[in-house]
mmCIF file of the N, C-alpha and C atoms, coordinates in Angstrom:
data_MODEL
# 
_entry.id   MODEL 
# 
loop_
_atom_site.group_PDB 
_atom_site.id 
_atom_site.type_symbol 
_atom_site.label_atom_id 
_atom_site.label_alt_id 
_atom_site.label_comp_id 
_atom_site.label_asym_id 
_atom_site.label_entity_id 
_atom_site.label_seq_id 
_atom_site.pdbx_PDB_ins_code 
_atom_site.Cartn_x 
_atom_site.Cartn_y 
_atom_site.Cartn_z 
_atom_site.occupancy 
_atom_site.B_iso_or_equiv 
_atom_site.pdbx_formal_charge 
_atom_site.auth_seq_id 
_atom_site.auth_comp_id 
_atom_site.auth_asym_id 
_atom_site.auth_atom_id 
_atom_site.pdbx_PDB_model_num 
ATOM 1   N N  . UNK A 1 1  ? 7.503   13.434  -7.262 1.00 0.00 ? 1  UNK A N  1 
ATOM 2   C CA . UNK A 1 1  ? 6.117   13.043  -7.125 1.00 0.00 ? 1  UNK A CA 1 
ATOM 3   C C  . UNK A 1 1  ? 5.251   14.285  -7.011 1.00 0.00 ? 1  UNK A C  1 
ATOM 4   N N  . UNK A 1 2  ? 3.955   14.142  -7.418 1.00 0.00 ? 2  UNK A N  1 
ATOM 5   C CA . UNK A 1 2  ? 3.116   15.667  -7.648 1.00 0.00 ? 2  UNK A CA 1 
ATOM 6   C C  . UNK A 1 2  ? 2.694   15.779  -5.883 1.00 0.00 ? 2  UNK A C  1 
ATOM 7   N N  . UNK A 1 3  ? 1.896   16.691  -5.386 1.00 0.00 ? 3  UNK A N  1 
ATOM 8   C CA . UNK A 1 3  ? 1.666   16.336  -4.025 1.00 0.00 ? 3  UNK A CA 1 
ATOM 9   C C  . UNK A 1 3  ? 0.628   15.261  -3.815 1.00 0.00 ? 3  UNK A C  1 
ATOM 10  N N  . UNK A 1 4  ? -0.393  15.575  -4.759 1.00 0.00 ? 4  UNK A N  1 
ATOM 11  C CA . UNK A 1 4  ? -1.023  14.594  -4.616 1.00 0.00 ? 4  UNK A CA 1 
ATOM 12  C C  . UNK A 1 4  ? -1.102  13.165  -4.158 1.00 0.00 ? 4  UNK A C  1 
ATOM 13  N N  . UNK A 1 5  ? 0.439   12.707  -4.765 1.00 0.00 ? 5  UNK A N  1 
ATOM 14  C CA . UNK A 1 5  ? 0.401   10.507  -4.466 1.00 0.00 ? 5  UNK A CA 1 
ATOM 15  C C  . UNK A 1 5  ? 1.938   11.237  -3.717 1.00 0.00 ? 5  UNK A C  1 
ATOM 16  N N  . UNK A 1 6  ? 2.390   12.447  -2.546 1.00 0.00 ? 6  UNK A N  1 
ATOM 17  C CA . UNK A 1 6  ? 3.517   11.990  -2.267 1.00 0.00 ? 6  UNK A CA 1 
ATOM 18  C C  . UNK A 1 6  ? 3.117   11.969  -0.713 1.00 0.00 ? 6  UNK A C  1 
ATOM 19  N N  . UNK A 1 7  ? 3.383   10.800  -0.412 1.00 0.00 ? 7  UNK A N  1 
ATOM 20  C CA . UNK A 1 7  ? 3.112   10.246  1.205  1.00 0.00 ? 7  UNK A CA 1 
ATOM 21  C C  . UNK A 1 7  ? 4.275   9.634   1.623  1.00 0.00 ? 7  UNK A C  1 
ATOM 22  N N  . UNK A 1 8  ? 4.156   10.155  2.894  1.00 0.00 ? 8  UNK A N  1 
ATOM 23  C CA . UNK A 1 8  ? 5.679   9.463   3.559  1.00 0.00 ? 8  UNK A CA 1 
ATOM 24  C C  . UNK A 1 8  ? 5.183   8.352   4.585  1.00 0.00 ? 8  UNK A C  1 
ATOM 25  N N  . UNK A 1 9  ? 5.164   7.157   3.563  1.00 0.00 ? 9  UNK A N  1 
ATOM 26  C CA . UNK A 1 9  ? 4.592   5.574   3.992  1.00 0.00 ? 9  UNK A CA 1 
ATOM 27  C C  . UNK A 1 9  ? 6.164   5.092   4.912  1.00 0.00 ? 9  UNK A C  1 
ATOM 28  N N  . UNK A 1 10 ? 5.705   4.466   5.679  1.00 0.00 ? 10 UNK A N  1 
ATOM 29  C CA . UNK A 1 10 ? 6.467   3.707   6.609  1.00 0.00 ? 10 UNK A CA 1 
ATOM 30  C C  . UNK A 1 10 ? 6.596   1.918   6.045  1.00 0.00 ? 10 UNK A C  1 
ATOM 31  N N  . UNK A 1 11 ? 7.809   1.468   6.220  1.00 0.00 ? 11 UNK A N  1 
ATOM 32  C CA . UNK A 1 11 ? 8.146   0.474   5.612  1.00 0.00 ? 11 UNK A CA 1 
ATOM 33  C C  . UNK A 1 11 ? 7.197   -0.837  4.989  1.00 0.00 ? 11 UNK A C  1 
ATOM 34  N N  . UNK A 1 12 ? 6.665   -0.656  6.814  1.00 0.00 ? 12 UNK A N  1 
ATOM 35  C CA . UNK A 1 12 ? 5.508   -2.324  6.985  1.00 0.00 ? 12 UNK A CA 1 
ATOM 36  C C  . UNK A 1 12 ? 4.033   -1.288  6.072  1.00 0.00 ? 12 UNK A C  1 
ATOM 37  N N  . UNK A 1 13 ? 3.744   -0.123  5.632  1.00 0.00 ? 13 UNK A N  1 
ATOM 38  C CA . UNK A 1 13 ? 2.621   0.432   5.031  1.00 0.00 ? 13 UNK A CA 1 
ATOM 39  C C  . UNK A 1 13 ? 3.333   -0.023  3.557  1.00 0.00 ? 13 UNK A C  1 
ATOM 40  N N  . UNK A 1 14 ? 4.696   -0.137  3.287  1.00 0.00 ? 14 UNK A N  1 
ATOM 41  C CA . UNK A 1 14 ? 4.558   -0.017  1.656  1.00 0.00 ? 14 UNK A CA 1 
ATOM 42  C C  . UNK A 1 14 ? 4.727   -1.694  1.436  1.00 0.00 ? 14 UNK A C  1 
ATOM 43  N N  . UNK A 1 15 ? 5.141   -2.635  2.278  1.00 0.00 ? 15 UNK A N  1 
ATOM 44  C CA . UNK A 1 15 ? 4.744   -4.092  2.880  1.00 0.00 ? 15 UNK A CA 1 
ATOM 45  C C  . UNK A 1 15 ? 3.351   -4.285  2.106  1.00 0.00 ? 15 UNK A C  1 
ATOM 46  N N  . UNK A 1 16 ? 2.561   -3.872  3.293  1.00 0.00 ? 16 UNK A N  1 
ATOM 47  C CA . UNK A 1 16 ? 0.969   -4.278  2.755  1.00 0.00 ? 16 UNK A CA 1 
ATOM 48  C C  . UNK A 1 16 ? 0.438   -3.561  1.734  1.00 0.00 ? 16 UNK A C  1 
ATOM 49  N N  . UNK A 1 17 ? 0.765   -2.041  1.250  1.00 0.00 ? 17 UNK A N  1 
ATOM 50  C CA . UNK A 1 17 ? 0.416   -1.920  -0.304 1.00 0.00 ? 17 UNK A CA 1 
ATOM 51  C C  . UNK A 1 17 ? 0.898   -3.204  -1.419 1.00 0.00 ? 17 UNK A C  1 
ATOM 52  N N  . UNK A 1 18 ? 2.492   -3.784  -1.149 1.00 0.00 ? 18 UNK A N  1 
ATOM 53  C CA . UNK A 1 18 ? 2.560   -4.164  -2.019 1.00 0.00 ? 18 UNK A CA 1 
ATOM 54  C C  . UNK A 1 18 ? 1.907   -5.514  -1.975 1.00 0.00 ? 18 UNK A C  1 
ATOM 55  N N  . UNK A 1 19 ? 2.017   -6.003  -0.941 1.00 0.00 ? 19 UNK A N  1 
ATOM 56  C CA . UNK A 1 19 ? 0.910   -7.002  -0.757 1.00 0.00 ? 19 UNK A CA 1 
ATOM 57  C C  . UNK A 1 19 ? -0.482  -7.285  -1.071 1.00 0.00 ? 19 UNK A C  1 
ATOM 58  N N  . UNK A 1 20 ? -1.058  -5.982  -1.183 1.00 0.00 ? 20 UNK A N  1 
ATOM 59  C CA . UNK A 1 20 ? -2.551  -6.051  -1.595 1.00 0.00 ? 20 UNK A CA 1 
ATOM 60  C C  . UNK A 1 20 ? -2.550  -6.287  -3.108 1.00 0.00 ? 20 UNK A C  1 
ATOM 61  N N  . UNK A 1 21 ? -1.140  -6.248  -3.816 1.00 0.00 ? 21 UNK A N  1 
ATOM 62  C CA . UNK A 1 21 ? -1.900  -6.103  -5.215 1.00 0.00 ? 21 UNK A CA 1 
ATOM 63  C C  . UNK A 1 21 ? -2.059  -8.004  -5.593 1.00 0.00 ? 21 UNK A C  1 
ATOM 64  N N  . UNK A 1 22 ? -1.485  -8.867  -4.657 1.00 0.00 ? 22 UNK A N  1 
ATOM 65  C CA . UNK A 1 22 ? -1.987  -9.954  -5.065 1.00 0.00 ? 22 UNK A CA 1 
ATOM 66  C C  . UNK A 1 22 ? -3.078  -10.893 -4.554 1.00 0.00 ? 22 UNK A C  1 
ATOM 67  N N  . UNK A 1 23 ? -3.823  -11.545 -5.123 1.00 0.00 ? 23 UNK A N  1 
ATOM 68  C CA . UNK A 1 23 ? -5.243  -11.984 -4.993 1.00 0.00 ? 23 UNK A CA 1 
ATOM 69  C C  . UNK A 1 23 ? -4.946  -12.182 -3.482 1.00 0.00 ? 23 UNK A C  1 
ATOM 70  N N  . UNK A 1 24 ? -6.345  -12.186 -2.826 1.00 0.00 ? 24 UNK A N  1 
ATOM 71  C CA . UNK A 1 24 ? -6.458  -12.367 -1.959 1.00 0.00 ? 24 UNK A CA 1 
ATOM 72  C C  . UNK A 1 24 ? -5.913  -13.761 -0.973 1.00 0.00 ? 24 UNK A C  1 
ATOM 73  N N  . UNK A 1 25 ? -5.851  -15.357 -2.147 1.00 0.00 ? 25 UNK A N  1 
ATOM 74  C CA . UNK A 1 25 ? -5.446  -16.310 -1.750 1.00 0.00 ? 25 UNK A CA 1 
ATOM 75  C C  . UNK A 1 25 ? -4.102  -16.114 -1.300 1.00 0.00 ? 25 UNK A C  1 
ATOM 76  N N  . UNK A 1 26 ? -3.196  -15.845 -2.305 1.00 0.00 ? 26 UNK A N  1 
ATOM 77  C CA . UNK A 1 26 ? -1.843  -15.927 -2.605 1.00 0.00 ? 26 UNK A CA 1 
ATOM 78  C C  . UNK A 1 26 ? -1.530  -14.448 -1.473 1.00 0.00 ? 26 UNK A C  1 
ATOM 79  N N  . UNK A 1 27 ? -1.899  -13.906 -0.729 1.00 0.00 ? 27 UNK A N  1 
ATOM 80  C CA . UNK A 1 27 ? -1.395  -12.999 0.370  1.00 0.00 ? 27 UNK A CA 1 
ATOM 81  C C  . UNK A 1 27 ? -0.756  -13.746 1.463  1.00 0.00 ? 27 UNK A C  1 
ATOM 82  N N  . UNK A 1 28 ? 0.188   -12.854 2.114  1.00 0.00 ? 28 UNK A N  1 
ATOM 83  C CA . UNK A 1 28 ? 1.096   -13.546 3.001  1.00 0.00 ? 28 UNK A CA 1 
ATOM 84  C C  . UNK A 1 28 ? 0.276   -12.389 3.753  1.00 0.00 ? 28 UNK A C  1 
ATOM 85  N N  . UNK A 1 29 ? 0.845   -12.741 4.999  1.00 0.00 ? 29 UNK A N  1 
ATOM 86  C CA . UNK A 1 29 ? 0.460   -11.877 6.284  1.00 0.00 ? 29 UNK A CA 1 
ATOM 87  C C  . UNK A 1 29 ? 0.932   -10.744 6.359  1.00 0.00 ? 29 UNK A C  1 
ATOM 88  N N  . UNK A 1 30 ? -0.279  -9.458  6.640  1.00 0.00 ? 30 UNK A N  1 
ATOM 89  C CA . UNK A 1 30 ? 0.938   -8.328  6.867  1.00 0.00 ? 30 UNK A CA 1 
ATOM 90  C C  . UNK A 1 30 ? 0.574   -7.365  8.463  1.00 0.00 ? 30 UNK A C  1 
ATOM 91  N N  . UNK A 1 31 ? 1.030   -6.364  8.320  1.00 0.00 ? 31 UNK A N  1 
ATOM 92  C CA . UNK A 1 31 ? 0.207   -5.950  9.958  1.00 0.00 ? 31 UNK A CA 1 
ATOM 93  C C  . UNK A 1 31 ? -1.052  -5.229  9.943  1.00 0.00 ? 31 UNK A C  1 
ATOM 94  N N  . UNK A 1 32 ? -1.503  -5.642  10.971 1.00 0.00 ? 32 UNK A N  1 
ATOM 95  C CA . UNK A 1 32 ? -2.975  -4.796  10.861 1.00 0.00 ? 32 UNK A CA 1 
ATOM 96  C C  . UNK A 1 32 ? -2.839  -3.461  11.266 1.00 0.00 ? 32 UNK A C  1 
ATOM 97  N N  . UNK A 1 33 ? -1.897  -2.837  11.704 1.00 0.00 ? 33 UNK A N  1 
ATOM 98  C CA . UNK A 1 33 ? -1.790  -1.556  11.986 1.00 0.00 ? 33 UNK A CA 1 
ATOM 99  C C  . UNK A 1 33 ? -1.464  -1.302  10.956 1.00 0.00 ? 33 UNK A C  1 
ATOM 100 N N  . UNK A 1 34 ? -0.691  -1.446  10.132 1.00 0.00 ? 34 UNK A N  1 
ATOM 101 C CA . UNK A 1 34 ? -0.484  -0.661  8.870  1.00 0.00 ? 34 UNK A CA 1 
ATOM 102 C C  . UNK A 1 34 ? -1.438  -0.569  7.616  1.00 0.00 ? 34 UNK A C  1 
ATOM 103 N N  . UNK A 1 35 ? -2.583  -1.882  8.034  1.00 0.00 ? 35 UNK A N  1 
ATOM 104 C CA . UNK A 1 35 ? -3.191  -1.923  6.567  1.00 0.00 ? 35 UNK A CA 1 
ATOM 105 C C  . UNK A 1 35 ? -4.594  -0.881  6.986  1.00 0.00 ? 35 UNK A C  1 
ATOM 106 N N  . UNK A 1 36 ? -4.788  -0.533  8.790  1.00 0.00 ? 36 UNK A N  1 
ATOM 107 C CA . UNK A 1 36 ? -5.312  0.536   9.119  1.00 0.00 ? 36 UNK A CA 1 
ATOM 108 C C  . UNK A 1 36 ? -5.489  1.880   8.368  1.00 0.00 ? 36 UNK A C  1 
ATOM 109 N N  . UNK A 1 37 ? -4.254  1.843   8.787  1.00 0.00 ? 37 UNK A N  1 
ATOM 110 C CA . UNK A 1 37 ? -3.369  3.727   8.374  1.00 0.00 ? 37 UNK A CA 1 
ATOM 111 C C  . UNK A 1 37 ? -3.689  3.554   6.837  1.00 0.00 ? 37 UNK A C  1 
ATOM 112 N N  . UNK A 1 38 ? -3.571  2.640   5.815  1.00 0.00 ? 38 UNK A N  1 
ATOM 113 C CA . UNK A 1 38 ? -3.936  2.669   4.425  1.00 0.00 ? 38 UNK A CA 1 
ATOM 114 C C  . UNK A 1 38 ? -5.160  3.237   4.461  1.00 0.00 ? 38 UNK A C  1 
ATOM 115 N N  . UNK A 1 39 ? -6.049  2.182   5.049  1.00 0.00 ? 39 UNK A N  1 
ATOM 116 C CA . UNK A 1 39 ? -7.286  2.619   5.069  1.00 0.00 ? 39 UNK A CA 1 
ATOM 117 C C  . UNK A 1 39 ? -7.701  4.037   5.058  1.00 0.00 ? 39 UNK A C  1 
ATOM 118 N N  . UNK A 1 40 ? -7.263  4.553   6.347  1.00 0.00 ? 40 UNK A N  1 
ATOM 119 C CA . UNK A 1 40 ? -7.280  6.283   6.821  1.00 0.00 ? 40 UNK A CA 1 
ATOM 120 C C  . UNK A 1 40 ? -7.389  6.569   5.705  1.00 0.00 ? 40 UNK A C  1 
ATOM 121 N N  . UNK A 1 41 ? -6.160  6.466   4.919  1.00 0.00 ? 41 UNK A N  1 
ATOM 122 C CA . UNK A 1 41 ? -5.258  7.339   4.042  1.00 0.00 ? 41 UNK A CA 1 
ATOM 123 C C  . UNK A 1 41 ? -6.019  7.160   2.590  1.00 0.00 ? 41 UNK A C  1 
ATOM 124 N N  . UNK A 1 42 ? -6.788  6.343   2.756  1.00 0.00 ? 42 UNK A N  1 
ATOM 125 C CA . UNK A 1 42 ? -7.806  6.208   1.750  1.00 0.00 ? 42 UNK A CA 1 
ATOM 126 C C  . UNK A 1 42 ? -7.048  5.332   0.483  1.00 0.00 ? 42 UNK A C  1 
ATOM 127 N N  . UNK A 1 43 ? -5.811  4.777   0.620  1.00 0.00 ? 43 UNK A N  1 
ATOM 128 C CA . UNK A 1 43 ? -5.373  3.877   0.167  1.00 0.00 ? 43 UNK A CA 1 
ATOM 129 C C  . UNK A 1 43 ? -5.300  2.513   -0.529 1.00 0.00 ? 43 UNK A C  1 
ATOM 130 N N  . UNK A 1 44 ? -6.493  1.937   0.525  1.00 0.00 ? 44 UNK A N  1 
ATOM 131 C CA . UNK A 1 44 ? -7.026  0.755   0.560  1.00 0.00 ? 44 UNK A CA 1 
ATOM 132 C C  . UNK A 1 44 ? -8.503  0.825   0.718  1.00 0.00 ? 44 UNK A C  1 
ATOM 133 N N  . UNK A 1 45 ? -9.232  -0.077  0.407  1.00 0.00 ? 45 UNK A N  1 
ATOM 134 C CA . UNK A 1 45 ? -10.455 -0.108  1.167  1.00 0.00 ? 45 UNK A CA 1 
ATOM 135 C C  . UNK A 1 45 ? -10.697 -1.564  1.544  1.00 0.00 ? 45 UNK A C  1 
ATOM 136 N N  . UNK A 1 46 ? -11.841 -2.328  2.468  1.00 0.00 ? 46 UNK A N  1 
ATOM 137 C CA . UNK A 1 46 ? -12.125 -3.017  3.075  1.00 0.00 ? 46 UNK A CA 1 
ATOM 138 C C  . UNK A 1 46 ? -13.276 -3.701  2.362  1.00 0.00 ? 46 UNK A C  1 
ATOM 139 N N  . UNK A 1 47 ? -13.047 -4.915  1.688  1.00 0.00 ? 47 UNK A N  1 
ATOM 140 C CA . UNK A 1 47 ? -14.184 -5.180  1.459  1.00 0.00 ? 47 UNK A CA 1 
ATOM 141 C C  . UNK A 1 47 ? -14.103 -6.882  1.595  1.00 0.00 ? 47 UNK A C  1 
ATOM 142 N N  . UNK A 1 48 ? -15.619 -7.389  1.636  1.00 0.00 ? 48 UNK A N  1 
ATOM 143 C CA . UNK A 1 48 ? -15.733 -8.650  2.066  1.00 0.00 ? 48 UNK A CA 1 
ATOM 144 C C  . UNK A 1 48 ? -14.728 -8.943  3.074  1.00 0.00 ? 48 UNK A C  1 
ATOM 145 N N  . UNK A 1 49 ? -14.125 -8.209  4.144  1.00 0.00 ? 49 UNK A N  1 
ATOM 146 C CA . UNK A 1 49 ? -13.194 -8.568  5.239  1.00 0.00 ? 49 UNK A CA 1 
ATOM 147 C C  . UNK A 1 49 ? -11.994 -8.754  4.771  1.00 0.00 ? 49 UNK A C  1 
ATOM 148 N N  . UNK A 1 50 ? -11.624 -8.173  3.189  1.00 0.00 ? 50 UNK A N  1 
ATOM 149 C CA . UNK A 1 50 ? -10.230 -8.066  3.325  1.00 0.00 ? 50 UNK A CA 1 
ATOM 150 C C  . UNK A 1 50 ? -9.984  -6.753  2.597  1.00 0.00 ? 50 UNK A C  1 
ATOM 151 N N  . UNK A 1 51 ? -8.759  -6.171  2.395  1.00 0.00 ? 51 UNK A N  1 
ATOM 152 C CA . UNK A 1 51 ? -7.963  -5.348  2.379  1.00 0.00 ? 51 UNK A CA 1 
ATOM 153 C C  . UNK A 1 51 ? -7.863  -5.207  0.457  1.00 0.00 ? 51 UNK A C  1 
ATOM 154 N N  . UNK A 1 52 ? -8.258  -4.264  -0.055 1.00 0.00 ? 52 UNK A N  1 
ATOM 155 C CA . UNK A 1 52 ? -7.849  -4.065  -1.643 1.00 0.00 ? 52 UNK A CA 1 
ATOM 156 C C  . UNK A 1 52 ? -7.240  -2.661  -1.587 1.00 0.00 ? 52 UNK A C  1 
ATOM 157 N N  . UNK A 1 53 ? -6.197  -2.763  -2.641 1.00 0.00 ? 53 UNK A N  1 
ATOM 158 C CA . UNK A 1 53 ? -5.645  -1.283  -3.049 1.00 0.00 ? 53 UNK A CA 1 
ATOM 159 C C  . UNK A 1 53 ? -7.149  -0.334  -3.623 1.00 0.00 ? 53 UNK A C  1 
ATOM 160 N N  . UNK A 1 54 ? -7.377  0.599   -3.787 1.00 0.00 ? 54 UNK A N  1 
ATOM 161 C CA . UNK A 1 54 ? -7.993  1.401   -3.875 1.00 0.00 ? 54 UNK A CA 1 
ATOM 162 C C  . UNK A 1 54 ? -7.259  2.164   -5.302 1.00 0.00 ? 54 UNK A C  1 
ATOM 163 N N  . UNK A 1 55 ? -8.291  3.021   -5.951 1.00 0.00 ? 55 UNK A N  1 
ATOM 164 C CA . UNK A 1 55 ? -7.051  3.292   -7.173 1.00 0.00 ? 55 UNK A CA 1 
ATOM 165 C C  . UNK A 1 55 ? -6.195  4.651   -7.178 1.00 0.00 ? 55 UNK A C  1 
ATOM 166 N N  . UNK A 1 56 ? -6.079  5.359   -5.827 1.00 0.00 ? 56 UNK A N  1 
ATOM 167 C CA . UNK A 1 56 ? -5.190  6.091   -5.665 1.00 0.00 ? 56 UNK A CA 1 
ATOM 168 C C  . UNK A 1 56 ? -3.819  5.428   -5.236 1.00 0.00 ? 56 UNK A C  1 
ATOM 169 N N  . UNK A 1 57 ? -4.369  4.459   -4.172 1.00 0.00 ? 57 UNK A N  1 
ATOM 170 C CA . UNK A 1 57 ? -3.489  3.118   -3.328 1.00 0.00 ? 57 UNK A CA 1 
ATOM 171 C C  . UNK A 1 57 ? -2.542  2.632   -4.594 1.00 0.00 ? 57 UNK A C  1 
ATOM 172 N N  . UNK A 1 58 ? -3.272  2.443   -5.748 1.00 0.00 ? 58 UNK A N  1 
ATOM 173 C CA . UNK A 1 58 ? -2.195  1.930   -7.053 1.00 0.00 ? 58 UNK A CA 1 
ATOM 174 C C  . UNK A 1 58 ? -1.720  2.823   -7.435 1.00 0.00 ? 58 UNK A C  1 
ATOM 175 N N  . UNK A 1 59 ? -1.799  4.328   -7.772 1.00 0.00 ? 59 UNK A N  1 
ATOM 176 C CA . UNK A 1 59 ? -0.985  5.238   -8.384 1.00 0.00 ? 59 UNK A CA 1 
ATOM 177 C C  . UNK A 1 59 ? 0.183   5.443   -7.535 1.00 0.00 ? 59 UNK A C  1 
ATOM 178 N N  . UNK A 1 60 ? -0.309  5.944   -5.462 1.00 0.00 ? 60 UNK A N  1 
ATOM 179 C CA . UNK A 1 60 ? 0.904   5.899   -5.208 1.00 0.00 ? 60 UNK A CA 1 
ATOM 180 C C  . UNK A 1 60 ? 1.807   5.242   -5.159 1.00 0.00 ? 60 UNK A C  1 
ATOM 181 N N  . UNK A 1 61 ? 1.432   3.778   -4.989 1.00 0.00 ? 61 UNK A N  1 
ATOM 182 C CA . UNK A 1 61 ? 2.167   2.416   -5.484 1.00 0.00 ? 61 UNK A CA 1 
ATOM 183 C C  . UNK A 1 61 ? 3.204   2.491   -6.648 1.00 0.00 ? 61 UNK A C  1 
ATOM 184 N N  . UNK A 1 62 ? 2.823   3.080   -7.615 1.00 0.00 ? 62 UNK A N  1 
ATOM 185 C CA . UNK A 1 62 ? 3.593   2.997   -8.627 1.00 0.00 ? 62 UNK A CA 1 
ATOM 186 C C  . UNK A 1 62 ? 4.322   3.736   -8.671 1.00 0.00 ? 62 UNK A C  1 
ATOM 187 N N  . UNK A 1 63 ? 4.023   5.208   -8.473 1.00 0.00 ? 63 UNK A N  1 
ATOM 188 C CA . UNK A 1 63 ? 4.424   6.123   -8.226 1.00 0.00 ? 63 UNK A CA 1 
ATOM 189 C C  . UNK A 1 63 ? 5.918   5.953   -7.253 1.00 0.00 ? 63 UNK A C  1 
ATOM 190 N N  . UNK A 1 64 ? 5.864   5.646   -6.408 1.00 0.00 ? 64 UNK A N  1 
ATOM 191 C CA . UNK A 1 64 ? 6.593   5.179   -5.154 1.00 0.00 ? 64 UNK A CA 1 
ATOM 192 C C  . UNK A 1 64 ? 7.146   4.163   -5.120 1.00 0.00 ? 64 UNK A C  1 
ATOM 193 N N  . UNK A 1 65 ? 7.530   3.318   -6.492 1.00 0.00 ? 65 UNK A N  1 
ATOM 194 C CA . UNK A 1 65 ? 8.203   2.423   -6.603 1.00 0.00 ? 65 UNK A CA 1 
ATOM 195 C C  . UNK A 1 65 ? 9.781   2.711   -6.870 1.00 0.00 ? 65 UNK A C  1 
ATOM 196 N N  . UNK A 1 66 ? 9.904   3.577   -7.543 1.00 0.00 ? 66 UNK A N  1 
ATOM 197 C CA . UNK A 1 66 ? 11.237  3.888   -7.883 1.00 0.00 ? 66 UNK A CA 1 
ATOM 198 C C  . UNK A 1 66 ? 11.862  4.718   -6.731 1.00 0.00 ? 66 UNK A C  1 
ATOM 199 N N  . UNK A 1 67 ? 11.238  5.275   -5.623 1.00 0.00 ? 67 UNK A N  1 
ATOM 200 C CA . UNK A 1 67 ? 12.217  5.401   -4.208 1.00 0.00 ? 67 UNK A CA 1 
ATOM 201 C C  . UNK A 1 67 ? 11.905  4.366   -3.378 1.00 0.00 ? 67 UNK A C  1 
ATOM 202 N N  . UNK A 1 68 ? 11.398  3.566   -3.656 1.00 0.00 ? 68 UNK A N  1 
ATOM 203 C CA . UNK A 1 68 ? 11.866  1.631   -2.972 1.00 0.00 ? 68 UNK A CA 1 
ATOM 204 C C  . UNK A 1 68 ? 12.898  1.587   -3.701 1.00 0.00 ? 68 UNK A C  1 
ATOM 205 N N  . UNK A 1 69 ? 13.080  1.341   -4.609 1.00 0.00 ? 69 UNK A N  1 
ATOM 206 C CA . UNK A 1 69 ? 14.293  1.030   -5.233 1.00 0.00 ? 69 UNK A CA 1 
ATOM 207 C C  . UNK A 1 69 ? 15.455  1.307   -4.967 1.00 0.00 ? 69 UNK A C  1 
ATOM 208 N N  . UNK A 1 70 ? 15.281  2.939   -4.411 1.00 0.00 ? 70 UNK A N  1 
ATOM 209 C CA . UNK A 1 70 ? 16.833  3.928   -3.661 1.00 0.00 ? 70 UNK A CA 1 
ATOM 210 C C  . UNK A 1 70 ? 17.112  2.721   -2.142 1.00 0.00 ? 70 UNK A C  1 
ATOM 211 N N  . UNK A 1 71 ? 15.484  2.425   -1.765 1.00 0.00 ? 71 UNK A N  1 
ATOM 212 C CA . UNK A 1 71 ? 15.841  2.345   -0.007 1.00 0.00 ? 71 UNK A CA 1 
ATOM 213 C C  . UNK A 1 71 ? 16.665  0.680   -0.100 1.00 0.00 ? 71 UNK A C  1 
ATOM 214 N N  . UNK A 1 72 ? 16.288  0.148   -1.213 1.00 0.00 ? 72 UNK A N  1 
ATOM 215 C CA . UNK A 1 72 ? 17.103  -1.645  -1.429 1.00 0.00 ? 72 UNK A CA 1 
ATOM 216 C C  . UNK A 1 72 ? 18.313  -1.081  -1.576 1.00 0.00 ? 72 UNK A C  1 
ATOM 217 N N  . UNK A 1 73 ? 18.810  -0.234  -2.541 1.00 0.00 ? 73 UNK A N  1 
ATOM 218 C CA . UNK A 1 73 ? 20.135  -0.321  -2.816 1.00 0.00 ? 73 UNK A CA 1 
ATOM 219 C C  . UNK A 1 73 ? 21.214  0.476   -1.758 1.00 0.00 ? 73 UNK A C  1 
# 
């Protein structure tokens, strides 16, 4: 990963990234401390009172999909 998108996200943070990428209805619950720290991290942003990926939030997302993949197997 370049330095730019490489963040060392904690489990329940890559939880609610992956959570944000679906509509707002269809979201399951995730923690509010973690969708915080997105925020910080400039990850996410806040709008109309809920939680959207942001479009760095999607690169590292993607980016950071293929070492989810190491931590399943």
């Amino acid at each position: 990963m370049t330095a730019e998108l490489d963040y060392d996200l904690t489990p329940d943070q890559w939880e609610a990234l992956k959570t944000m990428r679906r509509p707002v209805s269809e979201r399951r619950t995730v923690r509010a401390s973690a969708v915080q720290q997105l925020l910080a991290l400039r990850l996410a942003d806040d709008i109309d009172g809920a939680p959207v990926l942001t479009p760095l939030g999607r690169k590292v997302l993607i980016r950071g999909s293929s070492s989810l993949l190491d931590l399943v197997a």
